[in-house]
C-alpha positions as CSV (number, residue, x, y, z in Angstrom):
1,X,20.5,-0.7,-41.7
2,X,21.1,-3.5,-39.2
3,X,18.3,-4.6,-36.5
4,X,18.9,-2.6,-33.1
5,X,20.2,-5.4,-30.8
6,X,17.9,-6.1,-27.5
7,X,18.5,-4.5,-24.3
8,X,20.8,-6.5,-21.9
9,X,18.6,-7.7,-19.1
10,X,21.2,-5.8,-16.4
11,X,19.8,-2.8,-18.4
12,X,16.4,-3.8,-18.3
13,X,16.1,-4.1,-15.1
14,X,18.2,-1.2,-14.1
15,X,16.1,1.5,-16.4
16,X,12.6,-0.3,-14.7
17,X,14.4,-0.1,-11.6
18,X,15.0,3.9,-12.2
19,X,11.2,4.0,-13.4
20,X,10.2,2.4,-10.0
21,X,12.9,4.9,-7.4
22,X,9.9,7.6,-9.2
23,X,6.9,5.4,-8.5
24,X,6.4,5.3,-12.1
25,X,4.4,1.6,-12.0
26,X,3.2,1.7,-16.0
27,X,6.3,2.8,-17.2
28,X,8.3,0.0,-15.3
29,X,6.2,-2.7,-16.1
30,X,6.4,-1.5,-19.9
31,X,10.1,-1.6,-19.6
32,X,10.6,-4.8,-17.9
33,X,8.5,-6.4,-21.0
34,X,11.7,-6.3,-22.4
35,X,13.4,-8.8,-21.2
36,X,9.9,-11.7,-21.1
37,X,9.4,-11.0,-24.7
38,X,13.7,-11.4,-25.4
39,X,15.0,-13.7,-22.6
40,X,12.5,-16.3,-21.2
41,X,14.2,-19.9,-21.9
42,X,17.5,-18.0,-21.9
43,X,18.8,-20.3,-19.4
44,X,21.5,-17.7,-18.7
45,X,19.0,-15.0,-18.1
46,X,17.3,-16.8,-15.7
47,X,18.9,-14.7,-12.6
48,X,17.6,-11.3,-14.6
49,X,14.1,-13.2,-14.9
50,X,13.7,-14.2,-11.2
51,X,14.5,-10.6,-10.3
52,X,12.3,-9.0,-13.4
53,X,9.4,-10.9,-12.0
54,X,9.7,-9.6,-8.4
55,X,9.9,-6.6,-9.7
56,X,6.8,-6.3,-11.7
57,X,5.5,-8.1,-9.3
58,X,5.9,-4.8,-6.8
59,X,4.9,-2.6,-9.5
60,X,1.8,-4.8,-10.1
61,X,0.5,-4.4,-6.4
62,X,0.3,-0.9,-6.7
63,X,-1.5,-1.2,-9.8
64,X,-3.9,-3.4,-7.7
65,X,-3.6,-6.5,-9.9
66,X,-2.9,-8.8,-7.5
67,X,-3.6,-12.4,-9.0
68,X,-0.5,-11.6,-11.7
69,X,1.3,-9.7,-8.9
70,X,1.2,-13.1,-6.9
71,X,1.7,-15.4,-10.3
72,X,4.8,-13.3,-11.2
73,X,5.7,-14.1,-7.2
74,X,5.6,-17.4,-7.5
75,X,8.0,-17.4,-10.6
76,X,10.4,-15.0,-9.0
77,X,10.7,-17.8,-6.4
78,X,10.7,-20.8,-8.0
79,X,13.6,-18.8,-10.7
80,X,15.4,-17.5,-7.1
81,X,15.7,-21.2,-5.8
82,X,16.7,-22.4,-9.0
83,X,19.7,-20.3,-9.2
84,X,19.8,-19.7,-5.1
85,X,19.7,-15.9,-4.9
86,X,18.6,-15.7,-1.4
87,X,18.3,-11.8,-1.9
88,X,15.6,-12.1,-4.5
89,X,13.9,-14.7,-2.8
90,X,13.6,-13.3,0.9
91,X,12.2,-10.1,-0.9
92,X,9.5,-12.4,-2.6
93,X,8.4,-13.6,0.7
94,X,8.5,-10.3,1.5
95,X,6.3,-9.3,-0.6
96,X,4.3,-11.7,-0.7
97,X,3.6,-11.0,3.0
98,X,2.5,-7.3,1.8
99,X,0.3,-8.5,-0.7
100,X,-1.1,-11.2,1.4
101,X,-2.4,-8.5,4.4
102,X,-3.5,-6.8,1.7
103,X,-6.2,-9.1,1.2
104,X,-6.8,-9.1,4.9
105,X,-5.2,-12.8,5.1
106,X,-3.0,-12.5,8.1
107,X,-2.1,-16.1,8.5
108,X,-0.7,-15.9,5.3
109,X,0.8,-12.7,6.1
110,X,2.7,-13.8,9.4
111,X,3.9,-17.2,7.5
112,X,5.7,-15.6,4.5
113,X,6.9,-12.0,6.7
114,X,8.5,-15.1,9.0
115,X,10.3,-17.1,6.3
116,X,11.7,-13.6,4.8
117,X,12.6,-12.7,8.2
118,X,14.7,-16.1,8.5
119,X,16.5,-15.4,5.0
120,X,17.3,-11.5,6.3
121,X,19.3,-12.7,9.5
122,X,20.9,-16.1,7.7
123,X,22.4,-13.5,5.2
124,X,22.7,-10.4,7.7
125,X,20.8,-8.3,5.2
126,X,19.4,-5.7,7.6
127,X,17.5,-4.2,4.8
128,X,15.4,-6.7,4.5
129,X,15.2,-6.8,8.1
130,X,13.7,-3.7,8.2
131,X,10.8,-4.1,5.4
132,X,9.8,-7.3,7.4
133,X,9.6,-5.7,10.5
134,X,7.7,-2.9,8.3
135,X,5.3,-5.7,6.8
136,X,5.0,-7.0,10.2
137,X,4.0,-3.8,11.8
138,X,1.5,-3.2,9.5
139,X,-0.1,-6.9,9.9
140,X,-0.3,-6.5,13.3
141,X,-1.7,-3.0,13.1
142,X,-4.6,-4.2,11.4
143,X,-5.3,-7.1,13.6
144,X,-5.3,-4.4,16.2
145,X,-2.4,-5.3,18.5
146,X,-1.4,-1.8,17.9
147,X,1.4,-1.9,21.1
148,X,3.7,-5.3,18.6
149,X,2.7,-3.2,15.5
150,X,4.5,0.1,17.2
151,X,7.4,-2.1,18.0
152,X,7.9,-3.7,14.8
153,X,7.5,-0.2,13.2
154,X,10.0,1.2,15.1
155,X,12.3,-1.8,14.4
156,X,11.9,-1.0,11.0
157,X,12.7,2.8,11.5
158,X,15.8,1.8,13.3
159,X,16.9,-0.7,10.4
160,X,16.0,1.2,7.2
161,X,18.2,4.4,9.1
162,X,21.1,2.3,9.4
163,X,21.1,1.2,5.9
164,X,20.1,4.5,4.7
165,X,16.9,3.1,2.4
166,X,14.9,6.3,2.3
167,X,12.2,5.5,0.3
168,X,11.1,2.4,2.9
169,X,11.8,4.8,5.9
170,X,9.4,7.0,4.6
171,X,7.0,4.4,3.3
172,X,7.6,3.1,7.1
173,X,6.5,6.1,8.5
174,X,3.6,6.4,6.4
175,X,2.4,2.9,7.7
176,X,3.4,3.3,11.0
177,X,1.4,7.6,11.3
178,X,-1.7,4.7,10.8
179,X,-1.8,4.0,14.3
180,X,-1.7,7.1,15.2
181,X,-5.0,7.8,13.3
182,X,-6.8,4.6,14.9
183,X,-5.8,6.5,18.3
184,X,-7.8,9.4,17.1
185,X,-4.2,11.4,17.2
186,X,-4.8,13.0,14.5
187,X,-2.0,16.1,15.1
188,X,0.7,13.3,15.7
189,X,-0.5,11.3,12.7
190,X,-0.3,14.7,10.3
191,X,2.9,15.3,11.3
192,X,4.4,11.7,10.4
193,X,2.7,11.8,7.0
194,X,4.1,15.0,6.1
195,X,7.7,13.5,6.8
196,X,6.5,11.0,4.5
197,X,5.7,13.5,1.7
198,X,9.0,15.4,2.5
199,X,11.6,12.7,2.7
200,X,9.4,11.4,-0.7
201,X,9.8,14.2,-2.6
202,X,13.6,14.3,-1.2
203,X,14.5,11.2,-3.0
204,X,12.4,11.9,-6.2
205,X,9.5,9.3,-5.6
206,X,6.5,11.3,-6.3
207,X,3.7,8.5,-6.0
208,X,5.2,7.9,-2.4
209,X,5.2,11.3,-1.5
210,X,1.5,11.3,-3.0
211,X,0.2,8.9,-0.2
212,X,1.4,11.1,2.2
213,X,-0.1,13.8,0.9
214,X,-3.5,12.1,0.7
215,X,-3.6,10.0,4.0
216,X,-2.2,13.8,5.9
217,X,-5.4,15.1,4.4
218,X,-7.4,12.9,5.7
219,X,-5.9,13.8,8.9
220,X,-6.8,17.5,8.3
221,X,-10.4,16.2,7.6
222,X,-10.6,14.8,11.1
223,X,-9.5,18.1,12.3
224,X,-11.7,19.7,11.0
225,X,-9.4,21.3,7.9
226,X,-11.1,19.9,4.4
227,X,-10.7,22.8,3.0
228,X,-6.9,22.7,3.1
229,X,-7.5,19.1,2.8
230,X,-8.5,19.4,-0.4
231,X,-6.3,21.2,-1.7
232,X,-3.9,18.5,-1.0
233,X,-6.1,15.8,-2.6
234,X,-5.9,18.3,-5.9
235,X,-2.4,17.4,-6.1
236,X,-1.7,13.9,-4.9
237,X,-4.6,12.1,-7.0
238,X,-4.0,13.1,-10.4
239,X,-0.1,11.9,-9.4
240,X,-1.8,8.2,-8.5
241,X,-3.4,8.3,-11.0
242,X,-0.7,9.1,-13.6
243,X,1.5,6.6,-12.2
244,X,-1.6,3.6,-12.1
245,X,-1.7,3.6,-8.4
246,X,-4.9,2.6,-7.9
247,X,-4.3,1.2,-4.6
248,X,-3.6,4.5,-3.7
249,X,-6.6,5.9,-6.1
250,X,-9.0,4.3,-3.7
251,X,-7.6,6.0,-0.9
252,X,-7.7,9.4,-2.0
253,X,-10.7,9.4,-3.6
254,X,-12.1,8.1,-0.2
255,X,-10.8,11.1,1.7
256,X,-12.2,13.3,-1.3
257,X,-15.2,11.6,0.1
258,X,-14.5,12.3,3.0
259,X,-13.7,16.2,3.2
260,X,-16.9,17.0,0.8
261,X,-18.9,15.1,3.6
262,X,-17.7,16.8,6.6
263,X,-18.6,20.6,4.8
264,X,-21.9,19.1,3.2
265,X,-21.1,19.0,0.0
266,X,-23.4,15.9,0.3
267,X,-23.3,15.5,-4.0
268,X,-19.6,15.2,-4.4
269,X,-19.0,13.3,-1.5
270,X,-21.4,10.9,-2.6
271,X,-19.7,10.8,-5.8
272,X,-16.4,9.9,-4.6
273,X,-17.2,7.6,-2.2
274,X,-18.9,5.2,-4.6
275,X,-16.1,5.8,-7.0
276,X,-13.7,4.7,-4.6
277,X,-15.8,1.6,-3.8
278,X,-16.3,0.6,-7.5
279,X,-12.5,0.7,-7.8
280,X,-11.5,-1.0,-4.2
281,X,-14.4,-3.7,-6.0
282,X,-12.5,-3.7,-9.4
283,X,-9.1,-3.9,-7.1
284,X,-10.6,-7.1,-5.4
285,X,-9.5,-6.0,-1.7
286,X,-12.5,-6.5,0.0
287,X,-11.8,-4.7,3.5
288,X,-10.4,-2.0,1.4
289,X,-13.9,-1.7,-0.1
290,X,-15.4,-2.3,3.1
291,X,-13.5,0.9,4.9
292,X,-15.3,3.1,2.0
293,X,-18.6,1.7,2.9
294,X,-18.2,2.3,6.5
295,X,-17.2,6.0,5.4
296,X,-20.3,6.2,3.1
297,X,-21.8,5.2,6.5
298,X,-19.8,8.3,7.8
299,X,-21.2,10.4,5.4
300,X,-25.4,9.5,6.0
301,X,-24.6,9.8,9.8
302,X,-23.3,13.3,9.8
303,X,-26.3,14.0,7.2
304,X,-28.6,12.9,9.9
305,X,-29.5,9.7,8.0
306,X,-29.7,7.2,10.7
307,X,-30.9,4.2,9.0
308,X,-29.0,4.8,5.6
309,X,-25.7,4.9,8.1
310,X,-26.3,1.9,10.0
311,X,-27.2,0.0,7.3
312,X,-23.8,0.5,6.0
313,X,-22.1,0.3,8.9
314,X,-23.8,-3.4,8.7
315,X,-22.7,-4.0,5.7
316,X,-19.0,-2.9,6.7
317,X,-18.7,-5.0,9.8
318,X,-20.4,-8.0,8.2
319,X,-16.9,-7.7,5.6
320,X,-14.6,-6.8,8.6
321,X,-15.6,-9.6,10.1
322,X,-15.4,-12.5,7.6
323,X,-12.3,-11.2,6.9
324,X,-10.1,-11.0,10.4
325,X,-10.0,-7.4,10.4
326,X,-10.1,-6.3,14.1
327,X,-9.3,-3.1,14.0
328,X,-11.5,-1.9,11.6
329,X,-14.1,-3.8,13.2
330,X,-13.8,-2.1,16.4
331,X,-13.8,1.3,14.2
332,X,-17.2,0.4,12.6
333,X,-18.6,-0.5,15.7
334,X,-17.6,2.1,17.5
335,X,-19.1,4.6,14.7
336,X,-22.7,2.3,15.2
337,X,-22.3,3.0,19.3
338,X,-22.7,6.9,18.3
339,X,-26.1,5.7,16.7
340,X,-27.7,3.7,18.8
């Protein structure tokens, strides 16, 4: 019997990009082996190659390995240059704007979300408009000018609806139902993540519709829901988890956290929190791991445990700080004013 044949790289990248519309990260990043292990020095392939390592690259942020995720970016653009696909490299940039206020470095941030932004209106690519305005909404949300972060989010709503992208609108309003939640309106926030969840589930990408059904919950906690909170956290982390999201892991194990805290369940709250810091540790986002520390904070403060919570709400602002993170530095501190 003669040897299968390799897959084309068009195919490659077209079954990892299928993998990816479902949120699918380990399966994608399996598939797009495929073409590394057949096609690099194919100086033909080198188009396929520049856009298979942007897209592990994606896939790899999600999975929270973020040094390969920015290696594999730097490839993508070097390869994109190389063979001038402006397309593949203003999504780099892109990306690499996401991944840089990730790790809470905003200058970074700003300089690659501005270069992408160039590329996106030299080549009238609105979609590409409307994820940097996305990115840039969401830098500037965490720097806490929430009034440019609600206009860039809105930008990006406008955008993504013309081109009809629905998995960025709904990853837009996800991001953007955040400042709602740092304006303590929770109801208004709720509402935007379950559009999330529902125009996620509409297009088939379950891990999506997953962060919208953890960060809602978290909402519900706040208003005073867990229980029904939690029963949303039953479904949406075993689907991060399945698909190696554990970006999002962190997250809702930190509202699991979270909802076990606010009806003194003081064991398993404990638990979760310090499973979502060992993983937001592991992950290597500091102010990601910092946010669960200021909720473990949370937690000893509602317990009654003054000193325990201020001495992580220390140890949380101390990270916020060192790292530019402004609005989750006024959030801690406004948690230690309730204290003192």
């Amino acid at each position: 019997m003669a040897p299968t044949p390799p897959k084309q790289p068009k195919d490659i990248l077209d079954e990892a990009r299928g993998l990816m519309d479902k949120g699918d990260w380990k399966k994608a990043v399996e598939s797009l082996q495929g073409i590394f292990s057949s096609y690099t020095g194919d100086m033909a392939a080198q188009p396929y190659l520049a856009k298979a390592y942007f897209l592990r690259a994606q896939c790899l942020v999600h999975m929270a390995d973020i040094g390969q995720a920015q290696d594999d970016c730097n490839n993508a653009l070097a390869l994109a240059k190389e063979v001038m696909d402006a397309s593949v490299e203003g999504e780099t940039l892109r990306l690499l704007g996401n991944i840089s206020w990730k790790v809470a470095d905003y200058k970074k941030a700003y300089e690659y979300l501005n270069k992408a932004h160039e590329i996106a209106k030299k080549t009238n690519d609105l979609r590409l408009d409307g994820m940097v305005h996305l990115e840039l909404g969401t830098t500037y949300s965490n720097t806490s000018e929430l009034d440019v972060a609600d206009r860039e989010y809105r930008e990006a709503i406008l955008a993504l609806e013309k081109v009809g992208d629905m998995r960025e609108l709904a990853r837009a309003y996800n991001n953007f139902a955040n400042n709602f939640v740092y304006l303590k309106k929770f109801d208004k926030a709720a509402e935007m993540f379950a559009k999330t969840k529902k125009i996620a589930e509409k297009v088939g990408d379950q891990d999506l519709a997953a962060w919208g059904g953890f960060n809602r919950a978290e909402c519900l906690v706040e208003m005073g829901a867990s229980k029904e909170a939690i029963l949303e956290l039953e479904w949406a982390l075993p689907i991060l988890e399945r698909t190696g999201d554990n970006y999002g892991v962190v997250g809702a194990l930190q509202v699991y956290g979270l909802a076990y805290a606010k009806i003194e369940d003081w064991k398993n709250a404990e638990e979760y929190l310090l499973k979502a810091r060992s993983l937001a540790n592991k992950n290597g986002m500091p102010v990601s791991e910092a946010k669960v520390i200021r909720d473990m904070g949370r937690m000893y403060k509602w317990k009654g445990d003054k000193n325990k919570a201020m001495q992580y709400f220390n140890e949380a602002r101390e990270i916020f700080a060192k790292n530019g993170s402004k609005r989750e530095l006024i959030r801690v501190e406004a948690e230690m004013k309730e204290i003192l």
